[in-house]
VEXTI-698994 format. One record per residue (C-alpha): residue in one letter; x, y, z. Coordinates in steps of 0.2 Angstrom, whole numbers, plus 2048, in hexadecimal, padded with zeros to 3 digits. Layout:
# VEXTI-698994
+--------+-----+-----+-----+
| residu |  px |  py |  pz |
+--------+-----+-----+-----+
|      a |   X |   Y |   Z |
...
+--------+-----+-----+-----+
***
This chain:
# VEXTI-698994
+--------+-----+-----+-----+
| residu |  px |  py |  pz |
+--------+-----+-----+-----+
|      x | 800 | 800 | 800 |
|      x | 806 | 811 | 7FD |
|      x | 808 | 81E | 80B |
|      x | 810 | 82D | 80C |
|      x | 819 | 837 | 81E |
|      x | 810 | 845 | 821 |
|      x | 81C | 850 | 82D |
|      x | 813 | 85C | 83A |
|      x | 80F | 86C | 831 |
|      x | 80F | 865 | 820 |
|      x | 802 | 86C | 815 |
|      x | 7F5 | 85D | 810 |
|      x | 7F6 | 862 | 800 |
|      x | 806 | 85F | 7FD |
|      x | 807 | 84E | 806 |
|      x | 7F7 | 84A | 7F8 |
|      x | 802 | 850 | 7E9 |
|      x | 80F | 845 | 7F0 |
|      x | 805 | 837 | 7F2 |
|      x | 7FC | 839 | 7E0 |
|      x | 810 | 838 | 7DB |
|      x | 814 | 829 | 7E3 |
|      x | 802 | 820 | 7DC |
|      x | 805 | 826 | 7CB |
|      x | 817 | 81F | 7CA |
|      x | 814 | 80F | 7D3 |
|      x | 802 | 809 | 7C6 |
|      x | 7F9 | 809 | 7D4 |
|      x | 7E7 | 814 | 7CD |
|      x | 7EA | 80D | 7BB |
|      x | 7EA | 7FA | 7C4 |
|      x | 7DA | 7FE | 7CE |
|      x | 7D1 | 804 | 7BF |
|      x | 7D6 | 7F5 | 7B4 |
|      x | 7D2 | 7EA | 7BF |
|      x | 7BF | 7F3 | 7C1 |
|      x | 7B7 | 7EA | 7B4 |
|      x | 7B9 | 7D8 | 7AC |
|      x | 7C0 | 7D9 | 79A |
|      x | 7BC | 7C8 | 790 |
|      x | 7CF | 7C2 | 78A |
|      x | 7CB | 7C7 | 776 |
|      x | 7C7 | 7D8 | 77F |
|      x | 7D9 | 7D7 | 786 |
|      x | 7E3 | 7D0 | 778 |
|      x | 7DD | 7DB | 76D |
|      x | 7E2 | 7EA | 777 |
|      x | 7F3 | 7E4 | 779 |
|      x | 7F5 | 7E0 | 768 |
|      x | 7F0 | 7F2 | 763 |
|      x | 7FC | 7F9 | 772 |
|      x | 809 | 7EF | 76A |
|      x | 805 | 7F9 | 75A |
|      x | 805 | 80A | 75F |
|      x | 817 | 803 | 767 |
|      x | 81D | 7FD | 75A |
|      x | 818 | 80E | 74D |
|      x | 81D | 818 | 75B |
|      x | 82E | 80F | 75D |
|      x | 831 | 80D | 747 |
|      x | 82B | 821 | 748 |
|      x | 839 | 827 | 753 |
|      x | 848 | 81A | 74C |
|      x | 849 | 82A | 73F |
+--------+-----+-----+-----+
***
């Protein structure tokens, strides 16, 4: 679980911006929200296979 210190007289809203931080670089939110709803596996591959083609343009795009 993520926590975050909050020293005495520490604004809250920076120990929120922190803590957004540290959710944001750990996957934490974009985990939650995958796992909200259940995709069938065609669902699934099929995103993936289009994630891997955006990849792979993006990749061949920025070789030049």
């Amino acid at each position: 679980m993520t926590s975050v210190k909050v020293r005495p007289g520490e604004p809250i809203d920076k120990a929120l911006r922190a803590l957004k931080k540290k959710t944001d670089k750990e996957g934490t939110l974009k985990i939650a929200k995958a796992k909200r709803f259940h995709d069938k596996p065609s669902v699934k591959s099929r995103a993936k296979a289009k994630a891997a083609l955006k990849y792979k343009k993006i990749k061949s795009f920025n070789r030049y």
